[in-house]
N, C-alpha and C positions, 0 to 999 in steps of 0.2 A: 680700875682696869675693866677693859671691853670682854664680858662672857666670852669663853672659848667656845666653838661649833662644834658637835661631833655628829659624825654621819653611824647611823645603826641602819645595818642591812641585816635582813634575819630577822627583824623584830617583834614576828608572829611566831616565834617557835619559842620555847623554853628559854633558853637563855637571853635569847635580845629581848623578849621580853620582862624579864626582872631587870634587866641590863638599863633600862630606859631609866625608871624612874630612879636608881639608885645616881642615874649620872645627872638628872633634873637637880637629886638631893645637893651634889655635888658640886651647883650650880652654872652647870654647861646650857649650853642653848642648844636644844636638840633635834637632827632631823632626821626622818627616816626612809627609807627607800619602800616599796611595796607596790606591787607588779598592780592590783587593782585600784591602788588611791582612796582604800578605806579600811579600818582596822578596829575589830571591836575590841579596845583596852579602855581601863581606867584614864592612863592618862595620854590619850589621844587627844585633848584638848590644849594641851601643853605644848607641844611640840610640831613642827613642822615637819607632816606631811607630804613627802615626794612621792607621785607616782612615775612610774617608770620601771624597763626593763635591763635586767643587770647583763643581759646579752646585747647592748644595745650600748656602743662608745657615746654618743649624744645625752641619755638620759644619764650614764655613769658619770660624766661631764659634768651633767648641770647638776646631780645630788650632789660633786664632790666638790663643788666650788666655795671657795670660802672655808672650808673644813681645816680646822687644825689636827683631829683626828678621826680615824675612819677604822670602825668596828667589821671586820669581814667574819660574818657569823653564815655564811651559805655551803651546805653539806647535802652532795646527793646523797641520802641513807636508803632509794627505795629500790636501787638497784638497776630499774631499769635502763634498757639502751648501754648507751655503751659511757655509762655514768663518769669513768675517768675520763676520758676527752671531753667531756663537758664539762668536769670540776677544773680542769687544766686550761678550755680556752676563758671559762670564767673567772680564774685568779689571773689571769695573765691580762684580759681584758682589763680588771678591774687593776690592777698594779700598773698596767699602762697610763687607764684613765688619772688615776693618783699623781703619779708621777707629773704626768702634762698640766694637771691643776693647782699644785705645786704643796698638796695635802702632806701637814709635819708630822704625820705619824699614823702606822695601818699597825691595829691590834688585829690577832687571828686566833682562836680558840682551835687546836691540833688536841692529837689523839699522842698519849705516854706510850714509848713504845721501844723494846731492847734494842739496842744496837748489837750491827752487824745478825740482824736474823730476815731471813724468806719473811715479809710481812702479808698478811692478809691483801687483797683486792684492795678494800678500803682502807683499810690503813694506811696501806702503801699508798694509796693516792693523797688523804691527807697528809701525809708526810709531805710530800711531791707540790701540794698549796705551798705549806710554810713554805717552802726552798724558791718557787716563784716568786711570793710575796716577796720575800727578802732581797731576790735577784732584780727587782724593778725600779730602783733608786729610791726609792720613798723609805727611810728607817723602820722597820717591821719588828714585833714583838711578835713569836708566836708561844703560845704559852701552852704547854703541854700536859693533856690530864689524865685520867685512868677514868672510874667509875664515879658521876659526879651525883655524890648523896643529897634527894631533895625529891618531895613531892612532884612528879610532873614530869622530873625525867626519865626517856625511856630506860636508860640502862639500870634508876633506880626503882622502877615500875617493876623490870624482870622480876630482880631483886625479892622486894615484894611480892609480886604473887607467886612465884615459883614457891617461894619459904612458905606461904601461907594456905596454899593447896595442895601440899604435899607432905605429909606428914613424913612418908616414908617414901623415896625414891633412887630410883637407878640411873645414874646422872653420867654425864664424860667426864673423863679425867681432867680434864684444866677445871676441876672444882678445886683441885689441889694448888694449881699455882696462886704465885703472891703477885697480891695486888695492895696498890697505895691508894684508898678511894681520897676522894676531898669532898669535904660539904659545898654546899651549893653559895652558903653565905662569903668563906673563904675562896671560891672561884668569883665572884661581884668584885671582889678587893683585891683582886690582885687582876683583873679587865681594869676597873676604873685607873686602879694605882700605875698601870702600867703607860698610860698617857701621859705621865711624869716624867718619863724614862729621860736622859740622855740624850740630845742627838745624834749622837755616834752609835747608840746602843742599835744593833741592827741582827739581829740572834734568837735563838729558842732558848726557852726556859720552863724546865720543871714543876711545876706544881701539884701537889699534895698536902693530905691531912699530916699527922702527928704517927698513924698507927700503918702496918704493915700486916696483911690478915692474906692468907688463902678465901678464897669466893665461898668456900665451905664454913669456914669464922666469919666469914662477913653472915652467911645465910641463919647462923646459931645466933650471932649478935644480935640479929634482927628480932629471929625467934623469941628471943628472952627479953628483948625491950618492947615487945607487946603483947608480951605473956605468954605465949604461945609456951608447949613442951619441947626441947629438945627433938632436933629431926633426926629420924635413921637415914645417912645415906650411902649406897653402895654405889663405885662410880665405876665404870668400865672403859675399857680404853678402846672401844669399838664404834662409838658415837662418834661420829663423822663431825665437822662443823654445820654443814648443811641438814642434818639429821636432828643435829642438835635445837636449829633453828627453826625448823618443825615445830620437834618435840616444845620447843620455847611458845613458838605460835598456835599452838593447842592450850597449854595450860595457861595463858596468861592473857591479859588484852593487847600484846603489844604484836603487831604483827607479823610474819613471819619475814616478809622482805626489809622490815629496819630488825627485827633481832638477829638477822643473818651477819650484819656488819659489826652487832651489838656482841656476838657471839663470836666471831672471827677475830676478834680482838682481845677475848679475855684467854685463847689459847697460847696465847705470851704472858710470861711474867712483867710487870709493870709498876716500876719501883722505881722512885724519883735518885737519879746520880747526882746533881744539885742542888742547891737550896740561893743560887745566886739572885732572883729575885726580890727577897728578901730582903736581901742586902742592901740591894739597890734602892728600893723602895717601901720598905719598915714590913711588920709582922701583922696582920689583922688585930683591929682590937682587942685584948684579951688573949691573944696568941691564935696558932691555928686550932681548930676544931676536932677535937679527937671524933672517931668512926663513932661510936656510939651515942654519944651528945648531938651528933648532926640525925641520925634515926630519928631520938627521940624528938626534935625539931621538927625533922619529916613530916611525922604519924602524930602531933598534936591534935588532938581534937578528930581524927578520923578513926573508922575500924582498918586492922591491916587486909581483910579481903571482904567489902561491903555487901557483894555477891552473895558467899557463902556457898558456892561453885566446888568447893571439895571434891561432893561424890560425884559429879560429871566429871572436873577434870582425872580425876583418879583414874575413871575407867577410862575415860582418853588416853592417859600418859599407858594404864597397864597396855592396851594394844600396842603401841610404840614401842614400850618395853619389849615383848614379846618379840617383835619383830626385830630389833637389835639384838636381842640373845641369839636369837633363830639364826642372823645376817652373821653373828659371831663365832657361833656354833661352828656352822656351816662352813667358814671361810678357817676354822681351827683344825673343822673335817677333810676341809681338801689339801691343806697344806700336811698332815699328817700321811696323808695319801702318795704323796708325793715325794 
């Protein structure tokens, strides 16, 4: 049999990056889209190389031809401009281009997220992708995640440096909600496996680890698989999202315009309602990944904060602090007033 095609867009960011070679293993023929036509990866010799623009029906054309499957890994995370109409005319564009090229299948990596709740900006926009993708005639898998454990991603970078700079902190309250993280090797396995699907299968689907943790067990977890002492943390329920995302982009290296969306999202609980994928297309080797075995994967052979940033961030986050008590105070003060 003739290798199957898969087109990877994205493939400069964390995931479509590990994304590639796992699907090389798998022996797909691979090509990639990218707006400049050059990509410094390992295996960038392997694979076919598209330049072109994902705003642009002609190039999404010509990346998608021949394609049996098509990995749509593009997420505006920096906020700017008016980010949902651009993540909207870009799945629609690119679900158009599919469709007309006659592509047997578009994987979409989406954001786990409760039903029937006010979702975040971003969320709600990814949400808004998968429902496109799937509305465009081409059979759509959109596979939905919470906090994906693994070196390099942002929401597990927070993760990391928050727990690792903070010995003692005054946090928001969604440290409390449950979240279902997934390791990064069980999200590869259920992208590749999901090219398997059906072709009727045209739906979202859940994905998650084995464990079910508050953000605050996820942060002690972490804690205690790289030695680290147990954290004190007090949370308040006066930290804004946007404040929060701050506070995130002071103490941490991830920015403050992607932890805003990174943060926007973990103010819902995020807990898988099925496990139908599985079903469909078998269990990762050896089963899913519990939360702490994917850590310990993570932080192999690294320190969990290289910096050693502590006493900076420390007095960082204390002015922060200060200023949300103050903001709480104050807003406790006037309502009492009243």
């Amino acid at each position: 049999m003739n290798p199957r095609t898969a087109l990877v867009t994205g493939a400069s960011g964390y995931i479509g990056g590990l994304l590639v070679p796992r699907l090389l293993q798998e022996g797909y023929d691979v090509r990639v889209l990218t707006r400049s036509g050059s990509l410094d990866a390992p295996w960038v010799g392997q694979v076919d190389v598209h330049q072109g623009d994902a705003t642009r029906e002609e190039d999404l054309r010509s990346a998608l031809r021949g394609v049996d499957v098509a990995y749509y890994l593009i997420h505006s995370m920096d906020g700017s401009g008016d980010f949902v109409r651009r993540d909207r005319d870009l799945a629609e564009g690119f679900g158009r281009a599919a469709r007309q090229e006659d592509v047997g299948r578009i994987v979409y990596l989406s954001g786990l997220h409760p039903p029937g709740e006010k979702l975040s900006t971003h969320l709600a926009s990814r949400v808004e992708v998968g429902d496109l993708l799937m509305a465009s005639g081409v059979p759509t898998a959109v596979l939905q995640a919470a906090t994906v454990i693994g070196r390099g991603s942002a929401s597990f970078e927070m993760l990391r440096y928050l727990t690792s700079r903070l010995p003692a902190m005054v946090a928001p309250k969604w440290l409390r909600n449950r979240i279902q993280p997934v390791g990064i090797d069980d999200v590869l396995h259920w992208l590749t496996a999901a090219a398997r699907l059906p072709e009727d299968v045209n739906r979202t689907f859940d994905i998650g680890g084995p464990d079910v943790l508050t953000y605050e067990e996820m942060m002690q977890g972490f804690a205690e698989e790289t030695g680290q002492r147990r954290r004190i943390i007090l949370t308040l329920p006066v930290m804004t999202p946007w404040l929060a995302s701050h506070w995130v982009g002071l103490v941490t290296p991830v920015d403050a315009a992607v932890a805003k969306p990174l943060v926007g999202s973990l103010v819902h609980e995020v807990v898988c309602r099925e496990q139908d994928l599985e079903q469909l297309v078998g269990a990762p080797e050896g089963g899913v990944t519990p939360y702490r075995e994917s850590v310990r994967r993570a932080m192999e052979g690294v320190e969990a904060d290289p910096q050693h940033a502590t006493q900076i961030a420390g007095a960082l986050v204390g002015a922060v602090v200060g200023a949300v008590v103050a903001a709480g105070v104050g807003a406790l003060v006037r309502g009492a007033r009243r």
